[in-house]
C-alpha positions in Angstrom: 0.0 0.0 0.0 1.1 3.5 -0.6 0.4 6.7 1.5 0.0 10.1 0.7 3.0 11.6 2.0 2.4 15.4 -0.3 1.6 17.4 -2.7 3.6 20.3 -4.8 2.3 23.2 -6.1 3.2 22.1 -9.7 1.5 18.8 -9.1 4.0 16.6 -8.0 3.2 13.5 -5.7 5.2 12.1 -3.1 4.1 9.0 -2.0 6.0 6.0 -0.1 4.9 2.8 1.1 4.6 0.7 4.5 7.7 -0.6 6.0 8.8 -4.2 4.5 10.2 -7.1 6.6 13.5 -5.8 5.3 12.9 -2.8 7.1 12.9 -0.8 3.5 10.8 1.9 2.7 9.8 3.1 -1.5 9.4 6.2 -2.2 7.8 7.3 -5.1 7.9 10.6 -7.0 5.4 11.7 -10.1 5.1 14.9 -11.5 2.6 15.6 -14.5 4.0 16.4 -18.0 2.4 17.0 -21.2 5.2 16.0 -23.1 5.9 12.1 -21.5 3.0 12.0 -19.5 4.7 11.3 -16.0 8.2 12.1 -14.6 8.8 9.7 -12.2 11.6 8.9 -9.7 11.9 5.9 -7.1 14.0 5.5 -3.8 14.3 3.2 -1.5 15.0 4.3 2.2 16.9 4.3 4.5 19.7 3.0 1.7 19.2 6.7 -0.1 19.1 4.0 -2.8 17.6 5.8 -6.3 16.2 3.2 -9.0 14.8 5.5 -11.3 14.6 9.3 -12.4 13.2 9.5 -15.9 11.9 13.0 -17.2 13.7 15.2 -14.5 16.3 17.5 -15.3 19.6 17.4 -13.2 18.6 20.5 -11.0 14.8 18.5 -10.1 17.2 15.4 -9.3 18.8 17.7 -6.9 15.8 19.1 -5.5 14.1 16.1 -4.7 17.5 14.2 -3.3 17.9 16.6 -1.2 13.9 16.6 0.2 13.7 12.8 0.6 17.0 13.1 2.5 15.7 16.1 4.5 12.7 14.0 5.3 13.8 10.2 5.9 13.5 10.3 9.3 9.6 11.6 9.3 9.1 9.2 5.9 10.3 6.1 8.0 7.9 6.9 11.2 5.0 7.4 9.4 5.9 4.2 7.1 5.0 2.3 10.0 1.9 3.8 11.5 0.2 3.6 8.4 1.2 6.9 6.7 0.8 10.7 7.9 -2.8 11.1 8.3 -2.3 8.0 10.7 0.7 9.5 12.9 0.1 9.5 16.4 -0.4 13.2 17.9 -2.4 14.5 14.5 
């Protein structure tokens, strides 16, 4: 399952899913585009481990490394309480 985690102003989702047995986390990316449809990135926490980035220039690769980093720690809580709108104290 994957949970909301939010939503750009240029329409860009960030999503990740729950914790595996692994103790991984995916994180998913995907912003609209008229020309391919979709960019679309995927990491895998808490490795910082990238498998994708198609459609994104270098400088949106930077930008969004540097948020998933930025926000690991809060991605990996709420990965196993069932997603932000599930975190305890909201």
């Amino acid at each position: 399952m994957l949970y909301p985690l939010m939503t750009l102003n240029d329409g860009t989702e960030i999503v990740h899913s729950e914790m595996n047995s692994e103790g991984k986390v995916k994180v998913q990316i995907e912003t609209p585009d008229p020309n391919i449809g979709f960019k679309t990135a995927t990491c895998w926490l808490p490795d910082y481990k990238w498998e994708t980035f198609t459609g994104y220039s270098e400088e949106e690769k930077k930008y969004f490394k540097n948020l998933v980093e930025s926000m690991a720690h809060l991605i990996l809580e709420f990965s196993q309480t069932g997603g932000f709108e599930n975190a305890s104290g909201l």
